[in-house]
Structure formats: structure tokens, C-alpha cells
N, C-alpha and C positions, 0 to 999 in steps of 0.2 A: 504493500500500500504506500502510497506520497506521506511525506512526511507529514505529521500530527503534531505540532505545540498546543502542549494545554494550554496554553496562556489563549490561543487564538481560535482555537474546533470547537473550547468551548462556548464560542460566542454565539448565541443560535444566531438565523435569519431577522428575527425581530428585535436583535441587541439594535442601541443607538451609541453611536461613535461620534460624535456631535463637534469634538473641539480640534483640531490639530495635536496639541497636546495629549489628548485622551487616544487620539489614532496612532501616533509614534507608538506609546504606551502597548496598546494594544498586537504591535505586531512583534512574531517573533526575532531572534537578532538574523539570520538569513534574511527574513525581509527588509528588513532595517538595511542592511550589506547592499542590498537591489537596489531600494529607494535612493542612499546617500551617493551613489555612484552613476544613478541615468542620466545627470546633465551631462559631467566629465564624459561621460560612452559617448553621447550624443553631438558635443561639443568639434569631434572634428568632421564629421558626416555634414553641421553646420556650414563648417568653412568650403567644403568643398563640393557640396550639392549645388548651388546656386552656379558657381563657374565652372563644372567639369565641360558643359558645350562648349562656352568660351576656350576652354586649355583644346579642346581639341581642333575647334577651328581655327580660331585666333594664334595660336603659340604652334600646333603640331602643325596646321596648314592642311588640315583635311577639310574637303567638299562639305557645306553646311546641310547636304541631305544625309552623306557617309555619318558625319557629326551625330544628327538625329537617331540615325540608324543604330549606331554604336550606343547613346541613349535610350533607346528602344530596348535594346538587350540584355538592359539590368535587369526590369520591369519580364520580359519573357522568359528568360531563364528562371527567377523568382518564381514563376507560374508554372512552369514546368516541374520544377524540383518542390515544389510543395506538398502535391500530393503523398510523393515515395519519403519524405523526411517525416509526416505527419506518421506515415506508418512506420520508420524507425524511432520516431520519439516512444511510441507504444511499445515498440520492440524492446529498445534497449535504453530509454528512458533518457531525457531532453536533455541532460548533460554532458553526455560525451556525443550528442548531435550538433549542441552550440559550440562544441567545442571545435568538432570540425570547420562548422562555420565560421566560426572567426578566425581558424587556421587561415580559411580560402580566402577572408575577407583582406587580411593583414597580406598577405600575398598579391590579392589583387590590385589594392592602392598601393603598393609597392611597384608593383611591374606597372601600374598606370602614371607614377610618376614619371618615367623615364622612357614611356611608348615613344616613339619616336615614328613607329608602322602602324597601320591600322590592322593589321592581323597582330601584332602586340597587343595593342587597343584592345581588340576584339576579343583574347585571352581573358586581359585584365578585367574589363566588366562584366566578365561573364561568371567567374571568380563572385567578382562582387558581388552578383544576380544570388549566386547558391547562398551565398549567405542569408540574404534579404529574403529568401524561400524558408529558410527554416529558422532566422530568428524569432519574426513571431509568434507560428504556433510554439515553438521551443521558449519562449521566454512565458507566452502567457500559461503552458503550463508548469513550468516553473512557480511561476505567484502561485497559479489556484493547487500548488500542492501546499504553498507555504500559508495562504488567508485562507478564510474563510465569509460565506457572509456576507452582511455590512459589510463589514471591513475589506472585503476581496470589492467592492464596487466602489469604493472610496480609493482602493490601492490603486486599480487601473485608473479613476480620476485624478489624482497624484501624477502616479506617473508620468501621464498623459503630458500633464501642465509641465513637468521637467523636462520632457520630451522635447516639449517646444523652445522651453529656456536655453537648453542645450545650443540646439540649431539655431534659434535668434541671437544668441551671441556670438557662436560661432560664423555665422554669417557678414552680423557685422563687421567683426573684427576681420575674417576671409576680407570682405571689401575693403577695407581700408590698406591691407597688405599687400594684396594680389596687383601686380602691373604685369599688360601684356606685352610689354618689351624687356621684361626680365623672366625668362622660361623657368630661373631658378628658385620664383617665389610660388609657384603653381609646384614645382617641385614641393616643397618642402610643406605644402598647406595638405597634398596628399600625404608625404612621411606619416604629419601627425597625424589625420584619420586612422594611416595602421597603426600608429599607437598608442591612441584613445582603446582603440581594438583591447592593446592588452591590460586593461580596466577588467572588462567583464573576465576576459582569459584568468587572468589570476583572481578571481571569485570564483571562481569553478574549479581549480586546481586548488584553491584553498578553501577561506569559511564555508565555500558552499559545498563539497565536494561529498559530505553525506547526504545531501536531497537526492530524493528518489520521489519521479515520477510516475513511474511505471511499475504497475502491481507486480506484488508476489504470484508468481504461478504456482503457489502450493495453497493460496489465499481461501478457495473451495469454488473465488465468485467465477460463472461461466463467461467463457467470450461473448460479443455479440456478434452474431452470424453478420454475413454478407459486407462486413468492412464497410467501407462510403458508399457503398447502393445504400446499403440497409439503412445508415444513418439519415442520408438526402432523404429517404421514403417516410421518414418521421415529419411531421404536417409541422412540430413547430421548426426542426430545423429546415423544410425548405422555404416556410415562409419568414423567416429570419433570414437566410441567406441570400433570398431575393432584395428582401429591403437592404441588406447592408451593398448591396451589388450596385442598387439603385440610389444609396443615399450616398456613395462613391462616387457614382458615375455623372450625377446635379451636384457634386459638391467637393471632394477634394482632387475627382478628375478635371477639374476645372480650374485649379487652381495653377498650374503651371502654362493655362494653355489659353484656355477657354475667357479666364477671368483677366488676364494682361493684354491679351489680345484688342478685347473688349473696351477695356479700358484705353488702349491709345489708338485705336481704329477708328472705334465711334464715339466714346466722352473726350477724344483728342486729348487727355492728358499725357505730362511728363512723366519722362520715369522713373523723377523723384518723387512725384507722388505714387506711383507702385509700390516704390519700395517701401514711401511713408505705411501705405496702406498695410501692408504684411508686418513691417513692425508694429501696428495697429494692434493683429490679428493678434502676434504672439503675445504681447504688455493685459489681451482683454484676457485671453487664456489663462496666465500667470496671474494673474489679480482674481479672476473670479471662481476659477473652479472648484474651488474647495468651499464658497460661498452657496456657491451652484450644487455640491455635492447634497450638505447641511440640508438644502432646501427639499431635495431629490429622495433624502435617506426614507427607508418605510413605504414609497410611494410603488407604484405598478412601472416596472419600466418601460411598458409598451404606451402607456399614458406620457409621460415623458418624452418620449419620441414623438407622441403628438405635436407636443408644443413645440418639439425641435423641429420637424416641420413646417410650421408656420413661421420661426421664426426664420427660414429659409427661404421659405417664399416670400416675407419680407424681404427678407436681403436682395431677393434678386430684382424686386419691384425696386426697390432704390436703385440698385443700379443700371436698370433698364432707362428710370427717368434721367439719368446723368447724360443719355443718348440726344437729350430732348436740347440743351445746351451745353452742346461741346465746345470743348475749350475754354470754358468759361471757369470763374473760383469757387460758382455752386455745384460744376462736373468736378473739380477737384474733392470737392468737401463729400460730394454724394459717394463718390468713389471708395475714399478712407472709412465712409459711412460703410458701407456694405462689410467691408470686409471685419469692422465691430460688432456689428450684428449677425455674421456669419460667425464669428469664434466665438459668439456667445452661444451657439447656435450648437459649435463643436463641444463646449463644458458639457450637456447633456448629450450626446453621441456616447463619446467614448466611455463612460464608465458604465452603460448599461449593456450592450453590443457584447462585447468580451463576457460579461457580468453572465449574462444570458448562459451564451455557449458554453462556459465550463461549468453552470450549474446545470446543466442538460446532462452535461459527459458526466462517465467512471473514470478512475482511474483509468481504466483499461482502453479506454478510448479519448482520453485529454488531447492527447496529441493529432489526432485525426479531426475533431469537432476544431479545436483551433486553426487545423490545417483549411479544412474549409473556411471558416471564417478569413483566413488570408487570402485563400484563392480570389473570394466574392470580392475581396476589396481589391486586390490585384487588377482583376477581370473590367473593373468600375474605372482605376486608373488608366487604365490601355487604352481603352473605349472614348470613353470621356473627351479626352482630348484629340481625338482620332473624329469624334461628332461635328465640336466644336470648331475644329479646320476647316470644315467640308462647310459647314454652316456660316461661319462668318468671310468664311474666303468668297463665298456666294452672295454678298453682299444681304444674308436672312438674318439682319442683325435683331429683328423683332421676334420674328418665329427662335431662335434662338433664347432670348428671356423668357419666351412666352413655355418653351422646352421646360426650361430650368423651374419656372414655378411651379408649371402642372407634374412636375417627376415631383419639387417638395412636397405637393400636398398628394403626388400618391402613394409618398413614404408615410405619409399620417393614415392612408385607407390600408397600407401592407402591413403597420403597428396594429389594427384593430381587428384585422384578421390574425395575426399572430394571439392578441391577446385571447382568444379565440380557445385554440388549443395547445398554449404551452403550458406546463405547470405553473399553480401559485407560489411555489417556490422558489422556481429560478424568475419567476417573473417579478421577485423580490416584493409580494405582496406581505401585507401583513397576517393573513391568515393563513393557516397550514393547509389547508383544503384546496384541491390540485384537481384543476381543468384536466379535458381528455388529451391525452400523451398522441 
């Protein structure tokens, strides 16, 4: 069985965790290990997500569709390799899974600093890709061996928020350092991504090194037949896997693509204000989610998703009107707007989504319920911005918002069919009494 702190199994579903302090408190020192260390993980993936196009076209001198391409590949391999790591995480349990992975990862920003070929290239992020395939089902079941509960939906809300602190600083700081007439400062912004890498590496060869995700096979409990058919044929996980696919695909597949495009195409702004706007996103993130959690805790998390919903198709209504006066300081201000109201929109996302799925899974199946949960968001990412190409390069800059709202509010109709038939358990009700499975 995953590991059990009493301090933390015994907290039922209906405990409240209410204060920051009461949550540290509450979690084991392995999770304490995960939480104190995700900005520093995150921190050089910050520096060098935002310019890896730039280093490849700009600095290597590759064709800006090659560039794309070689970008494409993180994202495909990731999708590829998830399925078969979901079912080693079950196999041989998510720690010497991650470990491979950040083996590949630290390798691949390695050989990606010094690409000089695009079959280099092409090595190096593909490296990366395995990684980003099986860090998340491998990390989120990691947590849901170590929380419980409340607490396991407050973690991934945490998380989440250092997640983003991680990479908004790293980002900044990347920008202020990076020139594309010195190839040696792209160098060295990738170095430190591998070795932010060995952050988590040495938490798994050390304090974490007895978590065990992956049940006892002497335990008595049976397999569940048919692996990811069987699991997908479960009504709550495929109407969950749907919404997370779709609130990806209106929403953080847009975000590298969809949403900048948008913004200096049709609301004509700068690209100081983009980037004002993304530092927006991450400062609302960091400031409210644990505000956002407090509010959240005891509630239905398919209700919650409602609201996040609406607060989506919000967003994208402001920034459709930003189209109405381009170029102007109210297309500026609506712009920055949207992207606040969309990361208010992320606080309630991410800690119920994850929340869900491992309270669905066994042990025995952690690693494959999160795999899918990767896939669906993967699948959303690809997509998304592959829509929004086609759509804005076609000058459908209307039909395109018009896309974005009606996918928000039919992630509110995919939440209330979910609420439907997933248990009241994982569906973090307060009542023990559990809808049809």
C-alpha cells in the first residue's frame, strides 16, 4: 500500500484545514520535502520555456516552422509516453519512474544547450517530452500517497500556486538575462533547468526514497480488469476526462497561442503589455489561491467548476471586447483584465481536477487515473492552439471568442453531468453517501 502518516489518513474527507499554518501542520515531513522544493524544480523550466523558440531560431538559425516543429515534440512525445509510464508507475511505483524522468530531462537541457543541428534538437526535446509524460501522473501520485482528503485538495492548490511562482520568476529573471547575440547566455539559462532537475533527483534518492506508491501484491486487494479501457468505461472518469480535455483546450491551450495572438492581431496591443498580462496571471494565482482554497474546502467540486466556468466565459467576453478598440489604453487595460480573471478562474481548476482523479483511483491504479488525467490535458494543449491558428489566421477573430465562451460554459454542462455519477466522496462532498460509480 502508499504510504500512510497518521498524522495525515487520519484526517477524514470532512476535516477543515482552514489556515496555512494548520495545513503545513497537517502534512507529513515527505510532503512538507515536495511542497518546500516546487518553486526551486520549477524555477529553471521558468527561464527557459518562454525563449526555447527564440534559442532555436534566433541563436541556432533554424527555419521558424522547423523551430515550431521541434516545439511540437515536447508536447507529442509527452503524449505518447504517458500512457506506458502510467502503467509503470503501477508497476513499479512512481519513484524510480521520476527518476528516470528527470534522468532524461537533465540530459535533455543538456544536449539542448549546445544543439547546434536540428537532429540534436530533435534528441534533446524529445528527452524533455519523456519527462513531461510521466512527471505528472508520477508526481500527483506521489502526493495522493503522501495526503489525504482536504488536505490532498489544498496540496494540489499549493502546489499549483508555487508552480506558477516558480516559472514567473524564472521567466523574468530568463528575460532580463537572455541576449540573442550572446548564444552563451541561452546556454547557460538551459544548464540551470538540468539543474533545478537535480532538486527533485535528490528527494527521491533521499527523504523520499521510502514512499511507495504502488500496492503490495500480497495486499489480498484484486487488480482491476481491462487496465485504461476498463477505467475510461467508468461514467465518472470519462466525463471528467472530457471536461478536463475541454477546459484545456478554451483555456491553457490558448495560452501560448490563441491568447497573444489575439491580443496583438486584433486588440493591437504591445508586447509589453502580454507580458504585463501573464505576470498578471501569475501575482493573481500566488495571492489568491489559498484564499480560493479556504472558500472551496467542504464544497462539491463539480459545483466549483461551475463557477470556474463562468468565470471563463467572463474572461473571454473581456477580451473579445478589447477587439472593439484596438490599440487603444482600454484594449490595453481589457487585455491585462482577462488574463486576472482567467487565473482567478485557474485557483479553482487545479485543486479539484487532480482532487477528483486520485480519489476515484486504488493504489493499484494511481498511476494510470493520473496518466489519463495528463493525457486529457496534453490532448487540450496540442489542439488548442492548432484551432486557434486556423481561426485567427482566417481573419474568424469573432467566431473564435464566440469558440472560447461556449466551450466555458460547456465545461459548466460537462461538471453537472459529472456531478451526476461520480462518488460523494471524491467529489469532496460533505456527506459520505456516494452517487452511482
Amino acid at each position: 500500500m502508499g504510504l500512510q502518516p497518521p498524522d495525515v489518513r487520519g484526517i477524514g474527507q470532512n476535516a477543515r484545514v482552514t489556515g496555512m499554518k494548520a495545513f503545513w501542520n497537517a502534512l507529513p515531513t515527505e510532503g512538507r520535502w515536495l511542497l518546500s522544493t516546487v518553486a526551486i524544480q520549477t524555477f529553471g523550466r521558468g527561464m527557459t520555456l518562454p525563449f526555447t523558440i527564440i534559442y532555436l531560431h534566433e541563436v541556432r538559425g533554424f527555419e521558424l516552422g522547423l523551430s515550431g516543429a521541434l516545439m511540437s515534440l515536447i508536447a507529442i512525445t509527452g503524449l505518447v509516453v504517458t500512457g506506458p509510464g502510467g502503467t509503470l508507475i503501477d508497476r513499479f511505483g512512481a519513484r524510480r519512474v521520476l527518476i528516470a524522468g528527470l534522468l532524461a530531462m537533465i540530459a535533455g537541457c543538456s544536449l539542448l544547450a549546445f544543439a547546434t543541428h536540428p537532429a540534436i534538437a530533435a534528441v534533446a526535446v524529445m528527452l524533455i517530452g519523456v519527462n513531461f509524460g510521466v512527471s505528472w501522473p508520477g508526481f500527483n501520485a506521489l502526493i495522493a500517497s503522501v495526503v489525504d482528503g482536504e488536505v490532498r485538495q489544498q496540496y494540489f492548490g499549493v502546489n499549483f500556486a508555487l508552480v506558477n511562482l516558480g516559472i514567473g520568476i524564472g521567466g523574468v529573471i530568463g528575460g532580463f538575462f537572455v541576449n540573442v547575440d550572446d548564444p552563451a547566455t541561452f546556454t547557460a539559462i538551459f544548464l540551470i533547468d538540468a539543474a533545478t532537475a537535480l532538486v527533485p533527483l535528490a528527494l527521491l534518492l533521499g527523504p523520499l526514497r521510502h514512499v511507495r506508491t504502488q500496492s503490495d501484491p500480497d495486499d489480498g486487494t484484486a487488480e482491476e480488469p481491462g487496465g485504461y479501457r476498463a477505467i475510461v468505461r467508468r461514467p465518472a472518469v470519462l466525463w471528467l476526462t472530457l471536461l478536463t480535455f475541454l477546459a484545456v483546450f478554451i483555456g491553457y491551450g490558448q495560452m501560448e497561442a490563441g491568447f497573444p495572438a489575439f491580443a496583438r492581431q486584433v486588440a493591437g496591443v504591445s508586447t509589453q503589455v502580454v507580458g504585463i498580462a501573464f505576470a498578471v496571471n501569475t501575482a493573481v494565482i500566488v495571492l489568491l489561491q489559498f484564499t480560493v482554497l479556504r472558500l472551496i474546502t467542504g464544497r462539491r467540486r463539480t459545483r466549483v467548476m461551475q463557477v470556474m466556468a463562468l468565470v471563463w466565459a467572463l474572461s473571454w467576453v473581456v477580451l473579445g471586447a478589447t477587439g472593439l478598440l484596438p490599440g487603444s489604453v482600454a484594449a490595453a487595460i481589457g487585455v491585462i483584465a482577462y488574463m486576472g480573471v482567467f487565473a482567478f478562474g485557474e485557483t479553482m481548476l487545479q485543486p479539484t481536477v487532480p482532487a477528483i482523479y486520485n480519489d476515484l483511483a486504488t493504489d493499484r491504479t494511481r498511476g494510470r487515473y493520473n496518466a489519463i488525467n495528463s493525457a486529457a490535458f496534453q490532448a487540450g494543449a496540442i489542439t488548442g492552439p492548432l484551432v486557434a491558428g486556423v481561426m485567427l489566421g482566417e481573419g474568424l477573430d469573432a467566431w473564435f471568442i464566440a469558440l472560447m465562451v461556449a466551450g466555458s460554459l460547456a465545461v459548466g454542462l460537462l461538471a453537472s453531468a459529472l456531478e451526476r455519477v461520480v462518488p460523494a466522496q471524491a467529489n469532496g462532498a460533505p456527506s459520505a453517501e456516494a452517487a452511482p460509480r
